[in-house]
C-alpha positions as CSV (number, residue, x, y, z in Angstrom):
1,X,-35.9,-32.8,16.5
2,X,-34.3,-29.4,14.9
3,X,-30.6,-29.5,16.0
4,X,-29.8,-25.2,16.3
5,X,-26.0,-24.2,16.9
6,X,-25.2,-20.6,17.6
7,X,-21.4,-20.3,16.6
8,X,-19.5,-17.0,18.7
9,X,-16.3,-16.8,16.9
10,X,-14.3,-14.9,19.6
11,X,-10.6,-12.8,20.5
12,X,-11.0,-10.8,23.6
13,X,-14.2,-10.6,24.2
14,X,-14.9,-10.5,28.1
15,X,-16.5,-7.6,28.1
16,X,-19.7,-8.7,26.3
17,X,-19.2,-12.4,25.3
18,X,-21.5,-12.7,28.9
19,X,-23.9,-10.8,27.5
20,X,-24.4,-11.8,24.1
21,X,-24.2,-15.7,25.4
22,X,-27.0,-14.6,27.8
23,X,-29.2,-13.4,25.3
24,X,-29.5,-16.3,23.0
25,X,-30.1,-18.9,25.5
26,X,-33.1,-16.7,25.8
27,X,-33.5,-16.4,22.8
28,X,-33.0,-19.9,21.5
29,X,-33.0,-22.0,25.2
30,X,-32.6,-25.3,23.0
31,X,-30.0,-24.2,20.9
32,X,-26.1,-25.4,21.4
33,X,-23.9,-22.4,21.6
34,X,-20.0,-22.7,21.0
35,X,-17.8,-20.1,22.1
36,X,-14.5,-20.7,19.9
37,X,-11.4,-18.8,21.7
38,X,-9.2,-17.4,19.1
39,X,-6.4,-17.0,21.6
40,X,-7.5,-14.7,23.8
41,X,-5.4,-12.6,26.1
42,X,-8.4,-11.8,28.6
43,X,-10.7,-14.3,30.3
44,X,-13.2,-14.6,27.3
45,X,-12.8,-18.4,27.7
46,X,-13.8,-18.4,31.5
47,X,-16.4,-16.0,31.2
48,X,-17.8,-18.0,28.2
49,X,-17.6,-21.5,30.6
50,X,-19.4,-19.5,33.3
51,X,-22.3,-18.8,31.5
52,X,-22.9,-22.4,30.5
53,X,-21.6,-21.9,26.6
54,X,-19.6,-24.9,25.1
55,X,-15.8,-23.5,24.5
56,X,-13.5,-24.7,22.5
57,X,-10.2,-23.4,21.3
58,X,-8.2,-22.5,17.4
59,X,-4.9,-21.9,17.9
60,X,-4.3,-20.9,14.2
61,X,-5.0,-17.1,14.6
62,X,-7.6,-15.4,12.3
63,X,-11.3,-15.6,12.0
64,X,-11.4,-17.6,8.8
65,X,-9.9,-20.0,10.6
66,X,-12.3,-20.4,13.5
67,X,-14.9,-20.5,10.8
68,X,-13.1,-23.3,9.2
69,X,-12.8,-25.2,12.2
70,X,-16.8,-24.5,13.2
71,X,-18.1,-25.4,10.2
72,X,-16.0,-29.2,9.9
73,X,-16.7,-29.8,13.8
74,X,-20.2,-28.8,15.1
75,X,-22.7,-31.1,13.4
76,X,-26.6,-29.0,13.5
77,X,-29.6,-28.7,11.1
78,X,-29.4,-24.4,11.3
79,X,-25.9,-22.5,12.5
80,X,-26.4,-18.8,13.8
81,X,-22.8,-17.4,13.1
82,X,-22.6,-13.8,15.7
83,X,-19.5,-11.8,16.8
84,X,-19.3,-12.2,20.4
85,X,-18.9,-7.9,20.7
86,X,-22.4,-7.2,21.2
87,X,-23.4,-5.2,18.0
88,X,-26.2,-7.8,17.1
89,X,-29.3,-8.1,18.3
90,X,-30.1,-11.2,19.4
91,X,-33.9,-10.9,19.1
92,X,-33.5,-10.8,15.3
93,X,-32.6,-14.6,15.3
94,X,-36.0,-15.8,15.0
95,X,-36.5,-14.1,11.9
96,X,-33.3,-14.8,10.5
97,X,-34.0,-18.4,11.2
98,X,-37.7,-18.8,9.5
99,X,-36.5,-18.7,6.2
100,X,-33.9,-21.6,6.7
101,X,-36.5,-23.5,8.5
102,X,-38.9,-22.7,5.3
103,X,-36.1,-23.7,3.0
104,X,-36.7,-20.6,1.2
105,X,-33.3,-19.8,1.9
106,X,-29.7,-21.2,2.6
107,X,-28.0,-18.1,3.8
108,X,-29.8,-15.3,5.6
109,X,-28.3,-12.0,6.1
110,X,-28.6,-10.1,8.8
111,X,-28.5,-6.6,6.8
112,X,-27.2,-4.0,9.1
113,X,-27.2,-1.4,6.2
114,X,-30.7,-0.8,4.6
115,X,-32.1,1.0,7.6
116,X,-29.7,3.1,8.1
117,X,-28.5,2.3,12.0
118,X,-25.1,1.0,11.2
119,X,-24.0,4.9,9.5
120,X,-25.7,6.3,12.5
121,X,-23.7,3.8,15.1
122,X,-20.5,3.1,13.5
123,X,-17.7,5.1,14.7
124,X,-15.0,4.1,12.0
125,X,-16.1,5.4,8.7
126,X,-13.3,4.0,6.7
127,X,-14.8,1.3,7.3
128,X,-17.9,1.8,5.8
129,X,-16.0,3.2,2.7
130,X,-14.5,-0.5,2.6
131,X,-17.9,-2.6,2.9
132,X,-19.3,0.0,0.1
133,X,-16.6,-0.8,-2.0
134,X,-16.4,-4.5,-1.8
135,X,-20.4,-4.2,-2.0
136,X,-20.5,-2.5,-5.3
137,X,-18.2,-4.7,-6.9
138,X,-19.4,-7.9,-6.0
139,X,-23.2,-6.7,-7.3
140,X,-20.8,-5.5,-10.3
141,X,-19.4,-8.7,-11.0
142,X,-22.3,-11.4,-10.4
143,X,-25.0,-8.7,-11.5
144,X,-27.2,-8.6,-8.3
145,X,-28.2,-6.5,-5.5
146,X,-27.1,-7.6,-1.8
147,X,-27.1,-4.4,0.5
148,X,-24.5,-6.3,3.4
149,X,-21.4,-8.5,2.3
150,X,-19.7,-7.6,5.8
151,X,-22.2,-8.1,8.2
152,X,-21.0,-11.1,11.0
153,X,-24.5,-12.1,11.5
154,X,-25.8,-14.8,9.6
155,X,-27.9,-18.1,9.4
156,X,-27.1,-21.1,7.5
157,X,-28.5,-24.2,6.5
158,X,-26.5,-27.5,6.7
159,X,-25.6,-28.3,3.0
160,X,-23.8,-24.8,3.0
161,X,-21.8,-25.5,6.1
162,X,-20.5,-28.1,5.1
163,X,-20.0,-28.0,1.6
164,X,-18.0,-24.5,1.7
165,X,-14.2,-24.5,1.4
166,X,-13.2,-22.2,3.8
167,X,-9.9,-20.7,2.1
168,X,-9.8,-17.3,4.1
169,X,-7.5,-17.3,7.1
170,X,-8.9,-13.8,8.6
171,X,-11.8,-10.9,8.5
172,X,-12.5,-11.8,4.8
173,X,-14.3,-14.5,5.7
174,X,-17.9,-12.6,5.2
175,X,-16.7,-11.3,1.8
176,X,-15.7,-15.0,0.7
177,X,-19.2,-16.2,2.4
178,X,-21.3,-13.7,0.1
179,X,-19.1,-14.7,-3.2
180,X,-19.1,-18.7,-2.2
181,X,-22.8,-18.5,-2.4
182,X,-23.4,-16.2,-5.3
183,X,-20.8,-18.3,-7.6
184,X,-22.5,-21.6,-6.3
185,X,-26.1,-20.1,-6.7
186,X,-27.1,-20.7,-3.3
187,X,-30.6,-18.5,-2.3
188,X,-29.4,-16.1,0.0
189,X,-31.9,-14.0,1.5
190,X,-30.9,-10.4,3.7
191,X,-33.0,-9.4,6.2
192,X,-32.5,-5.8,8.2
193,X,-31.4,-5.7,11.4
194,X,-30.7,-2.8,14.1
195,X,-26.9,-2.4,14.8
196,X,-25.0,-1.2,17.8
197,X,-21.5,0.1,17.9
198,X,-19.5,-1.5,20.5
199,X,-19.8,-0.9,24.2
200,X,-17.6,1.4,25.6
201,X,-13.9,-0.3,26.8
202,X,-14.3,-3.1,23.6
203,X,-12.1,-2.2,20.8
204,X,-12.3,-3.5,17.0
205,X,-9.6,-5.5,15.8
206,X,-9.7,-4.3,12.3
207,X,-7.3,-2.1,11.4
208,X,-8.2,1.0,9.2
209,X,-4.9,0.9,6.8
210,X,-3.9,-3.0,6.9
211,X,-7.7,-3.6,6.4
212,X,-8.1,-1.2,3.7
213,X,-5.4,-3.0,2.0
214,X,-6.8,-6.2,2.7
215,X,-9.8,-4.9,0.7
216,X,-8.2,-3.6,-2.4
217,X,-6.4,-7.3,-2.6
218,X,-9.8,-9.0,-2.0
219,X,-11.2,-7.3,-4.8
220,X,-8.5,-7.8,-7.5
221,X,-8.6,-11.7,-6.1
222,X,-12.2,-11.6,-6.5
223,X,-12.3,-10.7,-10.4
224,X,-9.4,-12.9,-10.8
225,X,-10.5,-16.4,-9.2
226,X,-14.0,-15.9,-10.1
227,X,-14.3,-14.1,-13.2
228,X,-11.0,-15.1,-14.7
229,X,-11.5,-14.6,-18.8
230,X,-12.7,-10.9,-18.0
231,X,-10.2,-10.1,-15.1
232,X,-7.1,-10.9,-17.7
233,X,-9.1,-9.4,-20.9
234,X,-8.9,-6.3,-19.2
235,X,-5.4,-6.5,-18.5
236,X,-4.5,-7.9,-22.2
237,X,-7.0,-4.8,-23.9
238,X,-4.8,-2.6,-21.2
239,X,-1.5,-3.9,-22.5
240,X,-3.0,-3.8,-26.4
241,X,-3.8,-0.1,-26.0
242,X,-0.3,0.7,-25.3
243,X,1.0,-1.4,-27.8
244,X,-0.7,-0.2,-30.8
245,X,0.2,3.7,-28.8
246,X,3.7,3.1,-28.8
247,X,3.3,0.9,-32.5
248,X,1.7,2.9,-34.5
249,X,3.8,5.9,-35.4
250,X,6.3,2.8,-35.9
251,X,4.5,1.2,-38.5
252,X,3.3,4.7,-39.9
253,X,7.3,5.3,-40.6
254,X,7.5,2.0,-41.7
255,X,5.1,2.4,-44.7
256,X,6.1,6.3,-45.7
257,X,10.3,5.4,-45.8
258,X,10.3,1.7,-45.4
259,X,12.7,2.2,-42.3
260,X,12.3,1.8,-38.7
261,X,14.6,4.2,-36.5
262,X,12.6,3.9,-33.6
263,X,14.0,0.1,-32.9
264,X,13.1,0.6,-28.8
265,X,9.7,0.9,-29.8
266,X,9.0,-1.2,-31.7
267,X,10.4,-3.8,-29.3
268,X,8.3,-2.3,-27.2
269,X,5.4,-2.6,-29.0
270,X,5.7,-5.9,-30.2
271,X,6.4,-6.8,-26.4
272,X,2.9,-5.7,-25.4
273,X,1.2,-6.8,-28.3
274,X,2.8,-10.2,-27.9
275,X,2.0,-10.2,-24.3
276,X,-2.0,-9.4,-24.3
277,X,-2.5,-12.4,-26.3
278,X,-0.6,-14.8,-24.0
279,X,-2.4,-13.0,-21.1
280,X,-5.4,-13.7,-22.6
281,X,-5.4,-16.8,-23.6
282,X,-4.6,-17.3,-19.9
283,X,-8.2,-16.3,-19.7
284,X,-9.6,-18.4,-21.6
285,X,-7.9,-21.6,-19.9
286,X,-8.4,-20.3,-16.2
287,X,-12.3,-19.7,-18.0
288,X,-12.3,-23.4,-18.9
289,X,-11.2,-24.6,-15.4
290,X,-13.3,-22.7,-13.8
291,X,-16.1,-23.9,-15.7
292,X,-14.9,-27.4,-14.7
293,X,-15.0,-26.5,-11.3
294,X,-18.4,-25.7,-11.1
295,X,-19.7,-28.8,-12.8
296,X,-17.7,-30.9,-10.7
297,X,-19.0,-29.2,-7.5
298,X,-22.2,-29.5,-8.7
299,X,-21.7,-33.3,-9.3
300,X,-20.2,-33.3,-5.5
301,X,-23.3,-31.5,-4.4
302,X,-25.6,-34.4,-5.5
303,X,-24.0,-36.7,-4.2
304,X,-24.0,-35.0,-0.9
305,X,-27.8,-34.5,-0.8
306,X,-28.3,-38.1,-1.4
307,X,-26.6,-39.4,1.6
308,X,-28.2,-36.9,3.6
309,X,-31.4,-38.1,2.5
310,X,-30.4,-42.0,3.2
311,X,-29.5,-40.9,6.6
312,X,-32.5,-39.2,6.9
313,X,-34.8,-42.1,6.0
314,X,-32.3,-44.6,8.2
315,X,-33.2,-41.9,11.2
């Protein structure tokens, strides 16, 4: 029989983890749903209990590490991942599902973007700035078109669960999701949903400047641990421009008097010059690994779906 979990990552929540735990059990009556208290200062944990949810507790603050520990301890065939605020619609989960179910998919997206109802709800347009941001260069750097890398509703199969390394400790954890499957070439499939801004009395726990940050330093890690040979080309090109700036009139001077008087710059010069190449060649190693990696994880991958099938067939 199809094993569903629905995973409600939580931190102070007790306004509408009721709710939202409410609504799948209609939703999905035979599904397991885990509440996981992120240390909560409010009675999320209680209220969770009360309406018949299956609580359990990270003490290591941060969402990417109640994803971490969600993904390594609940055992399912599907996992519904949902914020416990109440911005999701919990109706949507049947169609999020299908395409797991199918296998036509091993992520689904709930897409709060494409139809327009998270601009018209959302209350913190920084925000939005952020997700648009982070959007545009992923699509940038992998060449594709996904309208959502923020969105905290999603379905996954199995295999993705638990072959993901969940590195994140906090809110990047949908931004590392999106990339994890793109750079692994999992089919991910995004699917529109309605959004709803908070209830009145819940507050976000993102934080519009520490955030913003947050996103800026995702993005240069990004480019860097995925794309590595053109993340330091750029940066060896930058620091050959300014070598061959500063150089030239040097070497121009050079060949008129055979002299150099402008000794700084030329140090200079021959500084930058000499430190593009090392910083590319950087790139091509970290190119190599990360080639490595990939093959190996595919390697690891196999070997993964093959003792799930042998327990399968055991079963």
């Amino acid at each position: 029989m199809e094993k569903i979990a629905v995973l409600i990552p939580c931190y102070n929540e007790e306004l509408t983890i009721g709710k939202v735990i409410q609504d799948f059990k209609r939703e999905l009556p035979n599904a397991d749903i885990y509440v996981y208290d992120n240390n909560s200062k409010d009675r999320t944990s209680e209220i969770a209990k009360e309406n018949g949810a299956i609580v359990r507790h990270e003490y290591r603050q941060g969402k990417g590490n109640v994803v971490r520990a969600m993904f390594r301890q609940v055992d399912a065939d599907i996992y519904v991942m949902v914020d416990g605020d109440d911005t999701y619609p919990a109706e949507a989960v049947h169609e999020l599902i299908q395409p797991i179910r199918e296998k036509k998919a091993d992520m689904v997206i709930g897409d709060r973007l494409s139809n327009g109802t998270y601009q018209e709800e959302n209350k913190r347009h920084f925000h939005e700035f952020g997700n648009l941001l982070v959007k545009k260069s992923i699509n940038f750097l992998f060449k594709t078109n996904l309208k959502d890398i923020m969105t905290g509703y999603r379905v996954f199969n199995k295999m993705f669960v638990k072959n993901m390394p969940v590195m994140t400790q906090k809110f990047e954890i949908e931004t590392e999701m999106s990339l994890y499957a793109l750079d692994k070439k999992y089919i991910i499939k995004e699917i529109p949903i309605l959004y709803r801004d908070r209830p009145s009395g819940s507050v976000s726990k993102l934080n519009t400047i520490v955030d913003g940050i947050k996103v800026i330093k995702t993005i240069a890690n990004m480019f860097k641990n995925y794309k590595p040979l053109q993340f330091f080309s750029v940066i060896a090109m930058f620091l050959a421009l300014i070598g061959l700036i500063v150089g030239i009139p040097v070497i121009v001077e050079f060949i008129k008097t055979r002299y150099i008087s402008k000794v700084p710059s030329a140090i200079f010069a021959t500084g930058c010059i000499t430190l593009a190449v090392i910083i590319e060649q950087c790139g091509v190693i970290l190119h190599t690994v990360v080639k490595n990696h990939k093959e190996n994880y595919e390697l690891n991958l196999l070997r993964y779906t093959q003792i799930e099938e042998l327990k399968n067939n055991k079963d």
